[in-house]
N, C-alpha and C positions, 0 to 999 in steps of 0.2 A: 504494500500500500504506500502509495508516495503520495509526496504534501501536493497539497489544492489550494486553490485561490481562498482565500478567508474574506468576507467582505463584512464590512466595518456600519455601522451606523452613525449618523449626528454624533455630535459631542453630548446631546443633552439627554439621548437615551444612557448612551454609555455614563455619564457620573451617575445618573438618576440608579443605573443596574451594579454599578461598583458601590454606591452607596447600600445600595439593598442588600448585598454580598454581606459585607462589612459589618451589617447593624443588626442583618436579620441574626436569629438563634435557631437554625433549622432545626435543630435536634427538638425542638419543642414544638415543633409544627405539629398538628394531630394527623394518622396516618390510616387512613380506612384500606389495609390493601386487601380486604375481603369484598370492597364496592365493587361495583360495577360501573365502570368509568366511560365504555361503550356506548355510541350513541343507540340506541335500542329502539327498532323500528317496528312496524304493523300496522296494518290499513288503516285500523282503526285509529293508530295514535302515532306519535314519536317522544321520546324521552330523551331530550337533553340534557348533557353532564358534564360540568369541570369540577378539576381539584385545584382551589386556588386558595391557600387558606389566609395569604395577606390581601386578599381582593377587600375592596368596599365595594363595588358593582361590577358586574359580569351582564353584558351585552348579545343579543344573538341576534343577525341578522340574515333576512332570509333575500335569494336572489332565483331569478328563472332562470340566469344561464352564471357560467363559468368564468367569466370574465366579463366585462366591459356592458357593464352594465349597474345601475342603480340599486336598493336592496328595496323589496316591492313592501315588507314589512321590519321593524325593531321592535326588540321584546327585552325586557329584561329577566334575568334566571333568578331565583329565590333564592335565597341564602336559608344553607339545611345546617348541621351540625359536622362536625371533622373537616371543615375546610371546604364542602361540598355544595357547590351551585347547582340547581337544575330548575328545567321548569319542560312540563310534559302538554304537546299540542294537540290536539285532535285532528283528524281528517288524514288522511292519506298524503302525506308527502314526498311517496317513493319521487326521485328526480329534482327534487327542492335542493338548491346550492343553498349553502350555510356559512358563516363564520362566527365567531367570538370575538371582543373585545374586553379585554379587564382593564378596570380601574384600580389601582395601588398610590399612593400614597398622594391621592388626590390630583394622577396623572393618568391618560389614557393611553395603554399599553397600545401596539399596534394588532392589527386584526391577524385571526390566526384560523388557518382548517381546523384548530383541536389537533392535540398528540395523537389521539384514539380514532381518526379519520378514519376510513374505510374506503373511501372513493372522495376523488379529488377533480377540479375541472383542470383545464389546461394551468401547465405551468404550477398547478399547487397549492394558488393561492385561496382556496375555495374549496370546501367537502361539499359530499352530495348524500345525500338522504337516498339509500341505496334498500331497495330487494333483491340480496344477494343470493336468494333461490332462482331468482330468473337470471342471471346470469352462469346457470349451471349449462354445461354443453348434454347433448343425451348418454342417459347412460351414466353418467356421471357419480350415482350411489354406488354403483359397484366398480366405479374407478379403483385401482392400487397399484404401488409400486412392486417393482421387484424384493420380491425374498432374498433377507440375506440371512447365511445360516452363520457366516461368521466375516469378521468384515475387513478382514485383508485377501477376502476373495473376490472382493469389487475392483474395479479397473477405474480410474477416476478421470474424468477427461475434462481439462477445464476451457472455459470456450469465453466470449464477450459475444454478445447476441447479433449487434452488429456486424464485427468482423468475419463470421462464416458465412454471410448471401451478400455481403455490400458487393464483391466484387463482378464486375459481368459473366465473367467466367462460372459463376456459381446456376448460372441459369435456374434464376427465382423469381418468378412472377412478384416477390413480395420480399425484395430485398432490404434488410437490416431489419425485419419487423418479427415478432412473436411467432408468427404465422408462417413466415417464409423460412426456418429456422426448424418444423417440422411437415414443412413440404417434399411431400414426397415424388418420385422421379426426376427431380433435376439431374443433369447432366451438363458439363462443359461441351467445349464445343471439340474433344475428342474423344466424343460420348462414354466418360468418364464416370461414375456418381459422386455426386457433392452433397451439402448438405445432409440430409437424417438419412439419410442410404449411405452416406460415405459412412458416419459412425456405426448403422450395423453392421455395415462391410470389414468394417476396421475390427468391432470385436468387441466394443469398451463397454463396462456394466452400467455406467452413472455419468451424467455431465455436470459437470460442474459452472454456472452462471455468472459472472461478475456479474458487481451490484444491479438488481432487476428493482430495488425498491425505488420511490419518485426521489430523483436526487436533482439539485439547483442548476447543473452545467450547462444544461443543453434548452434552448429555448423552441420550448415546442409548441409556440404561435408561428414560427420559419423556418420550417425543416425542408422548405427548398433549398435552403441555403445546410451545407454541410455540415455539421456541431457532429465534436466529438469526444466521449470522456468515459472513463475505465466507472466511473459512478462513486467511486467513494466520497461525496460530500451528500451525505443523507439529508434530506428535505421532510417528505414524508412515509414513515419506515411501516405502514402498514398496506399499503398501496403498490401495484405495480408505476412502474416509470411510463410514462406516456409517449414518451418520441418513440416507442418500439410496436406500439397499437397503429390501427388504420385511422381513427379521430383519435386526440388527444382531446379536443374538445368537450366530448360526450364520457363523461367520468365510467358511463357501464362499460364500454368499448374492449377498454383494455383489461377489466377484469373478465371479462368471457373471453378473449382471444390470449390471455396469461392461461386460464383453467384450461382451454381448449389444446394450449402448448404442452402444457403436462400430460392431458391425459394422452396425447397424440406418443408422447415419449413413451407412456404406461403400455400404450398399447403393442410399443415395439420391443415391451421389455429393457426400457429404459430408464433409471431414476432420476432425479431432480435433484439437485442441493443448492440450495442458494448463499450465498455469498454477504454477509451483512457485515456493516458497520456501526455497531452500537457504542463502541468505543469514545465518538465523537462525532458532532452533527458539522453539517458541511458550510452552517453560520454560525457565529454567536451570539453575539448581544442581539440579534436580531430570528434568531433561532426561536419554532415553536415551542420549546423549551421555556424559555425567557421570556415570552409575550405571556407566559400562563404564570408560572410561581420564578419568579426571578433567580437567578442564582442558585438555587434547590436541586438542579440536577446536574451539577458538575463540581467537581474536584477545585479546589482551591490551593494558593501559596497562603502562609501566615500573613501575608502584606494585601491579601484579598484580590489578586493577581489569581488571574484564572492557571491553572495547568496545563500544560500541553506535552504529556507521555507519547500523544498520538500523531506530533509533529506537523497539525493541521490548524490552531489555535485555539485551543480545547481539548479535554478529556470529563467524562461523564463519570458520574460515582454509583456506579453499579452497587456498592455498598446501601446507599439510604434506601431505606424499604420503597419506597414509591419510583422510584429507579429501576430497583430490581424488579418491583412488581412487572413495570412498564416491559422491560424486557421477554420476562417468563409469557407474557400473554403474548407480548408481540410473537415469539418463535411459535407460540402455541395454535394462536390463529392462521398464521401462516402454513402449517400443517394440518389443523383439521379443515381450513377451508380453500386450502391451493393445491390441498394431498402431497406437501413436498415431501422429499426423503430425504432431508437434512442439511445442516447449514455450515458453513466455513467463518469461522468466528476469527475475523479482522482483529489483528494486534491483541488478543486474547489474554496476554501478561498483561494490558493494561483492567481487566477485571479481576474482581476477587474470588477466590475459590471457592467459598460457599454459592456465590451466586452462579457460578458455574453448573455448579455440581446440581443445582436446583433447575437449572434450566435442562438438563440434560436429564433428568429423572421424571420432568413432566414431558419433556419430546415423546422421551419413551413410550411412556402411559399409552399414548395416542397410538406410536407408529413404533413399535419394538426393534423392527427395520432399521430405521433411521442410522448416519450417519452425523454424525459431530467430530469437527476437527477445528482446530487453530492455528494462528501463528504465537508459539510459545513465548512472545517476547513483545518489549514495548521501541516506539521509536526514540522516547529522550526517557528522564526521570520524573520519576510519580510519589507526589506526597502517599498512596497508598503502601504501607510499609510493604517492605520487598516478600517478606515470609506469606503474605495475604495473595498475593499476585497469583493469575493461574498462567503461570510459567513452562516454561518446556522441563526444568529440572523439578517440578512439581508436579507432575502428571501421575507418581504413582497416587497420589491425593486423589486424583482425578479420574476414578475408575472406569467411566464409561464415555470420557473423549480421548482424542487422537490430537497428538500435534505434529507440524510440520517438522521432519530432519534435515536442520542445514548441515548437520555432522557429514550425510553422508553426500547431499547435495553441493559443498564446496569440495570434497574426498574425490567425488569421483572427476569435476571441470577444473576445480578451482576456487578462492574467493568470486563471491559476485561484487565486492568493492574492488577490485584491483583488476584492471583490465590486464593486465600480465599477468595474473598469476592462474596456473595451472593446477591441473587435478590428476589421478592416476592414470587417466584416459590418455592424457597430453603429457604424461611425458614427467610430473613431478615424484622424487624420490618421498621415501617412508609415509605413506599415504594408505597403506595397508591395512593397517588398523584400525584407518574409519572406514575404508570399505569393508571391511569384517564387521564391522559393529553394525552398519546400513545392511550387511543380509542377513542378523541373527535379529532384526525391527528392531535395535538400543537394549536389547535386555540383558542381564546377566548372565555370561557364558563362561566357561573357565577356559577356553581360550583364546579368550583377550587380554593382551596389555592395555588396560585402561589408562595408565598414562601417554598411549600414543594415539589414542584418540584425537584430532584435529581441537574441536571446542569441549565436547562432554567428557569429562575425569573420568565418569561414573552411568552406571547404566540408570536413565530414566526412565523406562517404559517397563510397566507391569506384563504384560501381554504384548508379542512382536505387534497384533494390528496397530497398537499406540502409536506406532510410529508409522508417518506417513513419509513413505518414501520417493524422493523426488528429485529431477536434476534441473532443471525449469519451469518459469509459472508466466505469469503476467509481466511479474516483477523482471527489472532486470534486462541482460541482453537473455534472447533466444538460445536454443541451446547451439546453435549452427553457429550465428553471430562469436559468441561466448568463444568456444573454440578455434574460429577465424581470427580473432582480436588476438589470441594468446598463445597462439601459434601461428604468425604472421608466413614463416616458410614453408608451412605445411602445403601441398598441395590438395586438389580438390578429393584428390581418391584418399590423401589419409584424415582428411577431415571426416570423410563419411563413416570412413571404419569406427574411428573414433564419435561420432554421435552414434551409430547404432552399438557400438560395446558399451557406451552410458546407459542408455535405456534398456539394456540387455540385464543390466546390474541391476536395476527397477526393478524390471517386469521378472527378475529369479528371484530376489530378495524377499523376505520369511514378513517381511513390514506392509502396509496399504499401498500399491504402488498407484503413482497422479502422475498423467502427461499435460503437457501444452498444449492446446488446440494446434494443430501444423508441423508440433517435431516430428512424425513421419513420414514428411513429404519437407525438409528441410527448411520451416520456415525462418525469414530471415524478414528483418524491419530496418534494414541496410544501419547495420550497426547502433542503432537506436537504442539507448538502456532504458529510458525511462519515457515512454508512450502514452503516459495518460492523456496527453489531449492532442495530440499530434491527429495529421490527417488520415481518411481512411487509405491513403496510399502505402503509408505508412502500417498502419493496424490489420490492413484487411488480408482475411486466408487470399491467393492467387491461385486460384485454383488449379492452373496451369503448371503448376510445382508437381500437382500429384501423379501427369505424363510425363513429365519432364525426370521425377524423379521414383519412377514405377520400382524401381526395385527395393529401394530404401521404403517404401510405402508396402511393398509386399512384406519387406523384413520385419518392421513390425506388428503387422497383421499375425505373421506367424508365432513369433516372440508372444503376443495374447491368445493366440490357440494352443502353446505348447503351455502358459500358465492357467488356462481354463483346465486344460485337457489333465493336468496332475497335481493335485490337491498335494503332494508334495513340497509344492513350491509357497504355499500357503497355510503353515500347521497353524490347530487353532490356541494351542498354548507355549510357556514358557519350558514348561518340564519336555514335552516333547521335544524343543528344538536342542536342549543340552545332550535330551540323552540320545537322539538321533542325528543331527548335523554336526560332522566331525572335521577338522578343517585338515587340511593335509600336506597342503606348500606354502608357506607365506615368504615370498622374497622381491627384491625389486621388481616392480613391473609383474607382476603374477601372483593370482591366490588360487585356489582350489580348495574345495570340500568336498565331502560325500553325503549325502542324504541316506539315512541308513534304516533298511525293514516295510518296506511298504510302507512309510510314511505319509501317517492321515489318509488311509488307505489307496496308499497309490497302489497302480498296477505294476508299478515298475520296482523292484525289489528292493535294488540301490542305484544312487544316483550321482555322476561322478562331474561336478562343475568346475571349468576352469576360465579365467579369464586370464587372458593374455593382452597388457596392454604395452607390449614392447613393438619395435619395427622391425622383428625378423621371429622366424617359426622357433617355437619350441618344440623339444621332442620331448614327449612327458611319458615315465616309463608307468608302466600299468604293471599287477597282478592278476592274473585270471583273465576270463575269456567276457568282455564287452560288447556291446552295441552300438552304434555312433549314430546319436538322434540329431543333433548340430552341428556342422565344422563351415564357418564362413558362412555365406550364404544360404547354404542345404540343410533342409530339414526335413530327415525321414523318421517322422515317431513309430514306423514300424520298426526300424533299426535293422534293415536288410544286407546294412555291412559289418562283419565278425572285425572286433579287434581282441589283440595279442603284442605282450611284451614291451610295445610303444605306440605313444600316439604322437602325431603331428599336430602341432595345435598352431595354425595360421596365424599370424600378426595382426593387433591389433583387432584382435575376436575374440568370443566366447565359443568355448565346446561343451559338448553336453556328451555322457556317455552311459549306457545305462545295463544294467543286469535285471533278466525277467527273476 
């Protein structure tokens, strides 16, 4: 997650909200987080609701359309007890745009959707009085995701909604949109497949979304005109984003063609996870936050100076019950009523572990399925004490999330802060270690030297799925790029070897293995590290990559049909992986294990892994009589050729060898 534009209010809001900081005593606020904060609809009625408990009047006004227009009635809300405004109307006002104003300290706050929005008009500035049953697609009750029985058996594929149809090549009736994203038969113009046919071509169990909630970037009153942005500056976090709908306008639009997108995934056997940032909102002082209870939902310095852990200007205090509450409903409703299969928790060390662990125990409740993961870490420092944090060395705390492994993510290319610096792939010495650690998923193994681990001393992950294993994301250069910059003499043939021997280490690795929308067809954003708002030229899949680079795109393909095909490569615990994965060679530039016994009932008896990331062939002597299911390019899981005595193991590759 990289920083965003922060945008600033008046001077007269900002003392008016530093003053409130400063003087209020939140700790004494009253705290209903058993209310029901929801705007609560029915023919017959609507039930408006805020939690403002420094308010003196609270405002609601009602509008027929979404913007640019007058409000046709004002109302004021009733002051109830714990800080609760509401006041409940009659008549049906499914489609009625709405806002709030509060009054504090004999000042009028600016007008707000409400935190608890549900539907929003264009741009955000405006809720809508929504019947979210009629925006159901058919069929719709017996919607579900994919069954997971254990969840380093998922393939995680992360994508930005835009970037896989913007491009022409993507042949989408309905490019950058919800809709064109699970359009099905597209092809290029070397009648190719793109789009949702490329992914189940490709194999992967789950996609994964950048930010899909309505975030500030993109101005979608002009979406003739080109706007682009990775989405992390949160606007409103219960709402899909409107520049990805066919009307942004019409607040129903985008929730029926969001639901219609998932269930389209459901149907091909594909999951959902969304991408949030709850960490911190994408304004401040001018944040729905802050137009409702000032200051109350974010983390402060002693000097009444906001935080910013999150590197955006701002971090939120998942700590205060009304925070948390906001949170636990928000993932909640997004799952029972988007059916997602689970979320990617943006900058993750910046919340605290109880709130975590609470959010993750009510996902469950709903969808047992689900996936949760994070980034174990913050971007700057947080008055939250460090021990509170839900960190990546805190996960065994954390029994039923997953966090990202950069251990094994800078092991296998390199740092992603130093464009020089390389990884085991490329060529760097004692690197070994962390690639050992990335295929036992960070757990405790006795043979590891835990001192030569890259960043982790010590194993953090209770269970290998904890760790999510990965060589590229959003973040950062590509993984093509990454290795081009840091092997400037490399030529094109040993770049490739070298991007599929990373991904090779993934997709064998004992952890959750997560691709980059494009590393199998070598995407590149011509060295570009940091893309949040750069143009689609920049960001968009080419789809022309995936002839251009047919073989590298089959090698992956196969590389996820050899880790579907042997539950091996995926055990569901820590005891199994000690007393079954035996490592066998560790020296420069090369590891090897054995996968031993049918492991997690493979077919395959034992199983003999070696990576070679040197520039010339080893000859790796063997005992007993094998099968060669990988060498280079070839993959025959029947294993139709006998090995004896030695193997050749090609440069700059992965072999695989196997006993029935």
């Amino acid at each position: 997650m990289k920083q965003i534009l922060v945008f600033i209010m008046g001077i007269t809001l900002l003392s008016s909200c530093k003053n409130q900081k400063q003087n209020a005593d939140f700790d004494s606020y009253p705290t209903p987080i058993n209310e029901n904060l929801w705007t609560n609809y029915s023919k017959e009625s609507t039930l408006f609701k805020v939690w403002s408990p420094a308010a003196q009047e609270v405002k609601l006004r009602l509008f027929k359309t979404g913007n640019n227009s007058e409000a046709f009635t004002t109302k004021q809300l009733k002051k109830e007890t714990n800080g609760l405004w509401e006041l409940k109307i009659d008549g049906d006002l499914n489609g009625t745009y709405y806002t709030y104003q509060v009054k504090i300290n004999g000042r009028w706050l600016e007008e707000t959707p409400g935190i608890y929005a549900k539907a929003v008009g264009v741009n955000g500035n405006r809720a809508m009085v929504v019947d979210l049953n009629a925006t159901n697609p058919d069929k719709w009750e017996k919607d579900k995701g994919p069954q997971v029985t254990h969840l380093n058996k998922t393939i995680i594929y992360e994508l930005h909604i835009r970037d896989m149809t913007i491009h022409p090549g993507s042949g989408s009736a309905l490019p950058g949109l919800y809709l064109g994203l699970v359009e099905e038969g597209t092809k290029n113009k070397e009648n190719i497949s793109t789009g949702i046919d490329h992914l189940k071509e490709l194999g992967i169990t789950h996609v994964h979304l950048l930010p899909t909630f309505d975030h500030y970037s993109i101005d979608e009153t002009n979406l003739i005109t080109p706007h682009y942005n990775w989405g992390y500056d949160p606007q409103n976090y219960n709402v899909p984003e409107g520049s990805y709908s066919s009307d942004p306008f019409n607040a129903a639009v985008r929730i029926k063609e969001f639901k219609q997108m998932v269930k389209s995934f459901h149907d091909n056997e594909i999951g959902v996870i969304l991408d949030v940032a709850y960490n911190h909102t994408g304004k401040t002082e001018e944040s729905n936050f802050n137009q409702e209870v000032p200051g109350y939902y974010y983390r402060h310095w002693q000097d009444g100076s906001y935080a910013d852990a999150a590197a955006c200007g701002n971090e939120t205090a998942s700590e205060r019950a009304m925070m948390q509450k906001f949170i636990i409903e928000s993932v909640t409703y997004w799952t029972k009523e988007y059916h997602v299969d689970g979320f990617r928790i943006d900058l993750m060390g910046i919340h605290d572990i109880a709130t975590m662990n609470k959010i993750s125990d009510e996902v469950k409740k709903i969808n047992p399925d689900a996936l949760l993961y994070g980034e174990g870490w913050t971007a700057k420092d947080s008055p939250l004490p460090e021990e509170n944090r839900a960190l990546k060395k805190h996960m065994k705390q954390l029994p039923q999330i997953a966090a990202f492994s950069d251990d094994i993510r800078d092991g296998i290319k390199g740092s992603v802060f130093e464009n020089e610096s390389t990884g085991f792939v490329s060529g760097a010495k004692n690197t070994e270690e962390s690639i050992k650690f990335g295929i036992v998923g960070a757990i405790q193994h006795p043979q590891l030297d835990y001192k030569k681990v890259n960043y982790s001393k010590a194993p953090w992950a209770l269970e290998p799925w904890q760790s999510i294993n990965y060589v590229s994301c959003h973040d950062n250069h590509t993984l093509f790029d990454k290795l081009k910059v840091s092997k400037p003499k490399a030529d094109k043939e040993e770049l490739i070897a070298m991007d599929k021997l990373a991904n090779a280490i993934v997709l064998t690795s004992q952890g959750t293995p997560f691709l980059h929308a494009g590393v199998e067809m070598l995407r590149t954003k011509n060295g570009e590290h940091n893309s949040f708002n750069l143009p689609d030229s920049i960001n968009q899949i080419n789809w022309n990559w995936k002839a251009e680079h047919k073989a590298v795109f089959e090698y992956y393909k196969n590389l996820i049909s050899l880790r579907k095909a042997h539950p091996a490569f995926y055990m569901k615990n820590t005891k199994d992986i000690v007393t079954q994965l035996k490592f066998q060679t560790t020296k420069n530039g090369m590891v090897s294990y054995v996968i031993e016994d049918n492991a997690n009932n493979d077919i395959w008896k034992n199983i003999l892994v070696i990576y070679n990331a040197n520039n010339k062939t080893i000859h790796y002597k063997i005992k007993g009589t094998w099968q060669e299911a990988v060498s280079g390019d070839n993959f025959d899981l029947d294993g139709k050729r006998t090995l004896k005595n030695k193997i050749k193991v090609p440069a700059l590759s992965m072999y695989i060898a196997f006993q029935k």
